[in-house]
N, C-alpha and C positions, 0 to 999 in steps of 0.2 A: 672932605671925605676921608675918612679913616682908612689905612693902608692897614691888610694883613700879613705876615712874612714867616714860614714855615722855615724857624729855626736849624729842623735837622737838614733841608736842602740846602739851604744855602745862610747858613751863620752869618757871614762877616757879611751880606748885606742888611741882614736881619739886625746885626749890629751898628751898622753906619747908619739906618733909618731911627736907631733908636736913641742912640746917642743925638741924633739933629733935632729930634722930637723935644728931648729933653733941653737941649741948648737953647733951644726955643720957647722953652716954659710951658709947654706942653705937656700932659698926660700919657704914659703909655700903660700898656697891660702885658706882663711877664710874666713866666711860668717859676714856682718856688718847689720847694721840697713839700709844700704842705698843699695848699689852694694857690689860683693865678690872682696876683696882687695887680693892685691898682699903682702907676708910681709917678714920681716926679719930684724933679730935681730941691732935695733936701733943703739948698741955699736960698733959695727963690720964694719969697712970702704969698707971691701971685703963684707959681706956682704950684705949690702945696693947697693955696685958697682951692685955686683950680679942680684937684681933687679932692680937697671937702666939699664942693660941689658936686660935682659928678657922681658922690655917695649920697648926696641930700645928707649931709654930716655937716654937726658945726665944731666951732674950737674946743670945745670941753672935750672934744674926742682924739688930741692931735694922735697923727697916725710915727708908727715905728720906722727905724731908718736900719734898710739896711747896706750891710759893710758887705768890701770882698775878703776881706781877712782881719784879724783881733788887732793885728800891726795899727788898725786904723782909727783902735779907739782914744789912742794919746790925742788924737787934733777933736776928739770929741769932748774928752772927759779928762780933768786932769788931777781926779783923785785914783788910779786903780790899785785897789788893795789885793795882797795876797791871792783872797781870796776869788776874785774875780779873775785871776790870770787862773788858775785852778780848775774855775768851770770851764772856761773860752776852754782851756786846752782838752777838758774831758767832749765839752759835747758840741765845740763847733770844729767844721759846719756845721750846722743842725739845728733841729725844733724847741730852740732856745732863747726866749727874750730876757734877756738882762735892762734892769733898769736903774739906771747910773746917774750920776750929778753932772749936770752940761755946764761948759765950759762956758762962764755970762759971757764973756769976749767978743763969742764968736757971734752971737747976734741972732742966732737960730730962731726961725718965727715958724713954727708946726703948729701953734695955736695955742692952749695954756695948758706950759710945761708943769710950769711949778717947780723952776729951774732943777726938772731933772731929764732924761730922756729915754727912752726903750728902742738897745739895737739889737740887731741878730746879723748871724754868719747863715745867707742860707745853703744847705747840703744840694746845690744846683749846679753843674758845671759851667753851664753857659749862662747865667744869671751871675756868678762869679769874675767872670770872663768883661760881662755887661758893665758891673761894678768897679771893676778895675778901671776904665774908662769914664764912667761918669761921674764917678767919686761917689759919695752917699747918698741914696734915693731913698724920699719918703716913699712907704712903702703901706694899704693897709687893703683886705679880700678887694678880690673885684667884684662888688655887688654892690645895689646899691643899698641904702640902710635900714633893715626889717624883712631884706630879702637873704634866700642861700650865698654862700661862698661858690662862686664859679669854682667851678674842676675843669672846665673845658672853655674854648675860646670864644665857644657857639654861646657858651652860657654868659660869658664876660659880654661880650658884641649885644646880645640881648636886652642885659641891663643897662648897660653902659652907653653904647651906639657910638656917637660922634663926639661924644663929650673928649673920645681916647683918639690921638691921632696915630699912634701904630699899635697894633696887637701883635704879640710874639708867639707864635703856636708850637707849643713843644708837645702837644697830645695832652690823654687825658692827665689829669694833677693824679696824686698820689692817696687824696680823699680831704674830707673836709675836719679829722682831728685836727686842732689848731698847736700852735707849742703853747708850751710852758712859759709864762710868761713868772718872774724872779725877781723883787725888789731887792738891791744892794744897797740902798740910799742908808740903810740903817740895819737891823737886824734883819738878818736873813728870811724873806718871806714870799711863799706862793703866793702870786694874787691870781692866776686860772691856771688848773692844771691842765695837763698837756699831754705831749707824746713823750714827756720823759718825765717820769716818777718822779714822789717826792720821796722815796727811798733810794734810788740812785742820785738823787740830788745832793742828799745827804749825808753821804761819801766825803764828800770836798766842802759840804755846808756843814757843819756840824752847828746845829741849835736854830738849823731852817725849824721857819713855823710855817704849818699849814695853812692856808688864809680860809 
């Protein structure tokens, strides 16, 4: 039976349910700066499986990972150019997917990378907080696949049900613009755009292309 936990009453239970959730290989649902994300534990191949089920998603789809801070993409990636410290510093937190060359090492199974990977810093306080504890959580909408992005937990619960063993109720999401999602693997490239421009992107990208 899936537990819910109203975040602004009482956080740090909401946190110790969620953190066990994920030690456990487990699915939860958390609130981001954008839509409430479906998530689980990054390192875990079961489970991340876990939520590409729970989406009716398969591997060609792996889902993004996200960080509590940019500090954390040296154990991810261990090429960062210039230019990727540039953006992290302009627009994270925030509705920003960077997509970076993964470290083969570390063994990361999200489904087919194509040894590269899509993180973000999300602009959440307590989803940061969340992160800090659980280290990097796969992260992709709480819905399942062909349906809306939950904004709300009623809507996550709905699609979702038991597949998720804690939901994190932070109110409504903030709407269903998605970010920007930014290949760095090679020349600078929008592959969707987002809530942040590809003219403010271009500040700190100079010779972004439009995708």
């Amino acid at each position: 039976m899936a537990q819910t936990f109203d975040i602004g009453s009482d956080p740090e239970a909401a946190i110790r349910a969620a953190v066990e959730a994920v030690h456990a290989g487990e699915c939860i649902v958390l609130p981001t700066d954008t839509v409430y994300g479906i998530g689980a534990d990054a390192f875990s191949a079961d489970a991340v499986r876990g939520l590409l089920e729970a989406k009716g998603r398969g591997r060609d789809m792996p889902p993004p990972v996200l960080i509590a801070d940019a500090a954390v993409l040296r154990s991810l990636t261990d090429e960062i150019a210039d230019e990727v410290i540039a953006v992290a510093q302009a627009f994270w937190p925030g509705p920003l997917t960077l997509i970076l060359p993964l470290q083969p090492e570390l063994g990361l199974d999200l489904g087919d990378l194509g040894g590269t990977i899509a993180v973000r810093v999300p602009d959440h306080d307590f989803t940061r907080e969340l992160l800090r504890v659980t280290g990097p959580l796969a992260v992709s909408s709480a819905n399942t696949t062909g349906n809306p992005a939950a904004t709300t937990i009623a809507e996550a619960s709905a699609q979702l049900g038991d597949s998720v063993a804690v939901y994190l109720d932070g109110g409504p999401a903030s709407g269903p613009v998605p970010s920007t999602i930014v290949d760095l693997t090679g020349e600078p490239t929008v592959l969707r755009a987002g809530r942040i421009s590809a003219a403010e992107l271009a500040v700190h990208l100079p010779g972004l292309i439009e995708g």
